[in-house]
N, C-alpha and C positions, 0 to 999 in steps of 0.2 A: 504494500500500500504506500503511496507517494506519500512522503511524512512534508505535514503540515508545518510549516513557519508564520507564527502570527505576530503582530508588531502590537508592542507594548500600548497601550493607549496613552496619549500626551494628557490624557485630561484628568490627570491625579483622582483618582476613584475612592472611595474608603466603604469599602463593605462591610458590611455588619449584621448580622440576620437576628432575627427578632423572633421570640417564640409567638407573638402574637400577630403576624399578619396575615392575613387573608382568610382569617377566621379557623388557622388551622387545628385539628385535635386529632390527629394520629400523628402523623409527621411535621414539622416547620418546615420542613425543607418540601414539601412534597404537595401536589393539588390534590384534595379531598376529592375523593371520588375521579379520577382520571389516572389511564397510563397507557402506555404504548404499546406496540406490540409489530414485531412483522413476521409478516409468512414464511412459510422455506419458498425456494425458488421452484420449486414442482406443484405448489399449489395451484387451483385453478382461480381467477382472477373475478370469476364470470357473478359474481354478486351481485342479487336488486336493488339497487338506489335510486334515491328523489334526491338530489342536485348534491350525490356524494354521503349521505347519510342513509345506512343501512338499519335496515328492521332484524336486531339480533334472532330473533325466530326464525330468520330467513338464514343462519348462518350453522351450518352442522352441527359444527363443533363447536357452540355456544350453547345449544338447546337444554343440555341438562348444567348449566351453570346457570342460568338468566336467575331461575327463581331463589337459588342463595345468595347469589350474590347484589340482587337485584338490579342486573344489568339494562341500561336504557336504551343504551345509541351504538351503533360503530358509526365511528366514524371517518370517511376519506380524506385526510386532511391537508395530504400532498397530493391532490387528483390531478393536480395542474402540472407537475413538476416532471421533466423530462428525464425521469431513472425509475427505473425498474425497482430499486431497491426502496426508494419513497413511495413509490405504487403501491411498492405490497405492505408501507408501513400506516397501519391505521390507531384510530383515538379511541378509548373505549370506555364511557360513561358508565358509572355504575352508583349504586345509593346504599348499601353497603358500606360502607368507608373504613371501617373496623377491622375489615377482611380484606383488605388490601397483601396482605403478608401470603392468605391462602391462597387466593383470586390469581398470581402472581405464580405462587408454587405448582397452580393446577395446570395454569396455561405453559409454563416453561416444561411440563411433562410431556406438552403432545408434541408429536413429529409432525404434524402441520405447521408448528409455532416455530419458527427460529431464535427468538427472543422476546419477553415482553418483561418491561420495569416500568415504574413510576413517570408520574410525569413532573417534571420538576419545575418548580417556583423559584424565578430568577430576580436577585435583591439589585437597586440601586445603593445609589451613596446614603450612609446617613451621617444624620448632622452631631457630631457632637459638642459636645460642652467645656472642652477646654479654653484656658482664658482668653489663651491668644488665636486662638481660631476664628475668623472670620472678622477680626478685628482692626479697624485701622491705625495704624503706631505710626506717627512720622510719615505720613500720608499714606503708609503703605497698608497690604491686604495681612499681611503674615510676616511674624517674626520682627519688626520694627524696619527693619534695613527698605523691607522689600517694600515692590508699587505692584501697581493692578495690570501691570504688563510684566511679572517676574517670571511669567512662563514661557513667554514671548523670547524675552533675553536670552533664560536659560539654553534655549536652542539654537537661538541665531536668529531669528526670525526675518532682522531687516537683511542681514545680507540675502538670508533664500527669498527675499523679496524683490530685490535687484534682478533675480533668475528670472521668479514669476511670480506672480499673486495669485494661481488659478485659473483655471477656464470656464465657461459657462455650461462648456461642453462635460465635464469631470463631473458624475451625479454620484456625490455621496450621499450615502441611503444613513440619516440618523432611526435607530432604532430604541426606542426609548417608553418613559411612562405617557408621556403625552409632551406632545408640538404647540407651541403659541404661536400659529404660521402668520398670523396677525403684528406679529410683535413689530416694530419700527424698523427696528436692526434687522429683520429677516424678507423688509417687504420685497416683492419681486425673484428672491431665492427658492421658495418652494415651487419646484415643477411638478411632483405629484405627489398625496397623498392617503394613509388609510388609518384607519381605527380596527386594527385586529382582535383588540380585547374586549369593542362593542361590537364587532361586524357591521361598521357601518364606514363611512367615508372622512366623519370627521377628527383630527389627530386633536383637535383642543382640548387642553385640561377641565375636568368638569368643574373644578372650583380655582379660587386665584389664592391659594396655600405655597410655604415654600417649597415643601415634598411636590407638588405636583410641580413644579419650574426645573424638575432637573432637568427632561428632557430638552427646555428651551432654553438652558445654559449650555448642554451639549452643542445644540444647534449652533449659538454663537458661538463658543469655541472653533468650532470647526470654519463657520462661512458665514459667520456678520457680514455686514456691506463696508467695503472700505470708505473713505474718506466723506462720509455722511455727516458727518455731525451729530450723532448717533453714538450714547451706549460705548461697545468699545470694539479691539480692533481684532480679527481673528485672523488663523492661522494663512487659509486661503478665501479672503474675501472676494473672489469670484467665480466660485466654484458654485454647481447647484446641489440643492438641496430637496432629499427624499425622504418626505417627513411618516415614519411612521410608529403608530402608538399601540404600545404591548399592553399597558395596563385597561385594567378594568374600572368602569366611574364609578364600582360600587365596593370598590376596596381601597386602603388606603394612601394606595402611592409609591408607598415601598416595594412592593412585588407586585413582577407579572406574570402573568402564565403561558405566554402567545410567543416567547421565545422562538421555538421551532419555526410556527406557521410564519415570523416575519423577515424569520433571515430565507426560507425561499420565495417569499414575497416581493422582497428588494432583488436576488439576482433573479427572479422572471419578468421582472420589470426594468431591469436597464439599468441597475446598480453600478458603480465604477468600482463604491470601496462604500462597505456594510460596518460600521459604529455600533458596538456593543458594550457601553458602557457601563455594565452591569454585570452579575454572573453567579453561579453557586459552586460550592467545595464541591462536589458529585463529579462522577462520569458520567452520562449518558451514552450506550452505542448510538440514539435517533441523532443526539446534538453531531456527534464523531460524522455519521453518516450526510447529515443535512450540513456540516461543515465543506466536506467533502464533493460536497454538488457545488455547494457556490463557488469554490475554489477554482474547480474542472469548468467551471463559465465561465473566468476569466474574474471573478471579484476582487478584490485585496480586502481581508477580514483584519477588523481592527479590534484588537478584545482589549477586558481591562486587566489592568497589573495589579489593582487596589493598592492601599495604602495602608493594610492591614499590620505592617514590622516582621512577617514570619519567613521573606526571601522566597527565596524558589522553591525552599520544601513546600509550601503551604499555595498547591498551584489552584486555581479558579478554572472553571469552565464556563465559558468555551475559552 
């Protein structure tokens, strides 16, 4: 398998997981009631669906688990997605939640299954409470010395701006809790976007909270508008921007679940370079596999490093 090289993300991340987001009580780290699952490659594909959602009754080898475990949906959640290997990987609702460990044990026993694990809840940044964090000392953001460009510096930013500033052409896909495509500093940069964690089209946060702004601090990091008068200045202020939102309006910001479905979302849509400024300790094979597509399309995946102090033993995924 081509081993994957992914670039650190510039946008200083600090992960933190929370045992209480998303309403969780079996797992923190895990969606209640959801997990993945794919076929062996001898399976037959030939299943009846309404626009990718399957009637587990309709499914063989589901029929004598539906009523313990109280299974709702399968789900096709990569139908769109140009591999075989996401074809045959589906979502599968259940109301049982408890039985996750079982539900898990029963599917990895059949020879139709190739694998099926959890689906996992991916955390942003959180804020914390130290004195000097987010503080401004001697004009600056952090530490007293620094300013609100000390990320900028750190890299070099003006001389790679002499190179370029960006193209309009270069669609970074930010993938996040929610997009302010509205924001001042962003107008005219977003060229398309979606709301994966409502299924609906729109990325705006549903409240004006700081947790819900991280995605719209990503954004600027990466492709504010340069010399606007506006806000501040970003890495490639002429780059576009593909705004799309992983969380859910009815949880709180911190985690999302729509991971998966947004990183093949951004490279079926004309991604350049996919922003994942988020992540969980876990492995996933679906994350490993859906990494794997966007790569082989040409994407450049940006994951985060967090800022957690544990080095490279303590890796994040993706």
């Amino acid at each position: 398998m081509r081993k994957i090289l992914f670039a650190f993300s510039m946008f200083f991340i600090l992960l933190m997981f929370s045992t209480s987001l998303f309403g969780q009580k079996v797992n923190s780290l895990w969606v209640d009631g959801r997990i993945y699952f794919k076929l062996a490659d001898n399976v037959s594909l030939n299943f009846p669906n309404e626009e990718g959602s399957i009637n587990p009754k309709n499914v063989y080898f589901l029929e004598n688990l539906i009523s313990e475990y109280g299974i709702t949906e399968m789900i096709m959640s990569f139908k769109s997605a140009e591999s075989d290997i996401l074809q045959r990987t589906f979502r599968l609702d259940f109301n049982e939640h408890s039985k996750i460990k079982e539900l898990l044990s029963d599917l990895n026993s059949m020879p139709d299954i190739e694998y099926a694990e959890p689906a996992p809840l991916f955390f942003i940044s959180y804020v914390p409470d130290d004195p000097y964090y987010n503080t401004e000392l001697s004009g600056g953001l952090l530490f007293g010395s620094a300013n609100s460009s000390w990320h900028l510096n750190l890299i070099n930013a003006e001389q790679a701006w002499d190179v370029t500033t960006g193209s309009a052409d270069i669609v970074v896909a930010v993938l996040d809790n929610a997009i302010w495509i509205d924001h001042p500093d962003l107008e005219g940069k977003v060229v398309s976007a979606i709301d994966l964690g409502n299924n609906d089209s729109d990325p705006n946060p549903p409240e004006a909270t700081y947790i819900w702004s991280h995605g719209t601090h990503s954004a600027g990091l990466i492709g504010a508008g340069f010399d606007n008068g506006i806000g501040v200045s970003s890495i490639g202020g002429n780059i576009s921007i593909m705004a799309v939102k992983l969380g859910d309006d009815a949880s709180d910001g911190q985690s999302m679940a729509a991971g998966f479905e947004g990183i093949v979302w951004a490279a079926d849509n004309g991604a350049d370079v996919i922003n994942m400024s988020w992540g969980s300790p876990m492995f996933f094979q679906t994350m490993q596999n859906i990494v794997n597509y966007a790569y082989n399309k040409g994407c450049v995946l940006v994951g985060a490093a967090g800022n957690n102090g544990n080095g490279m033993e303590s890796q994040m995924n993706p």
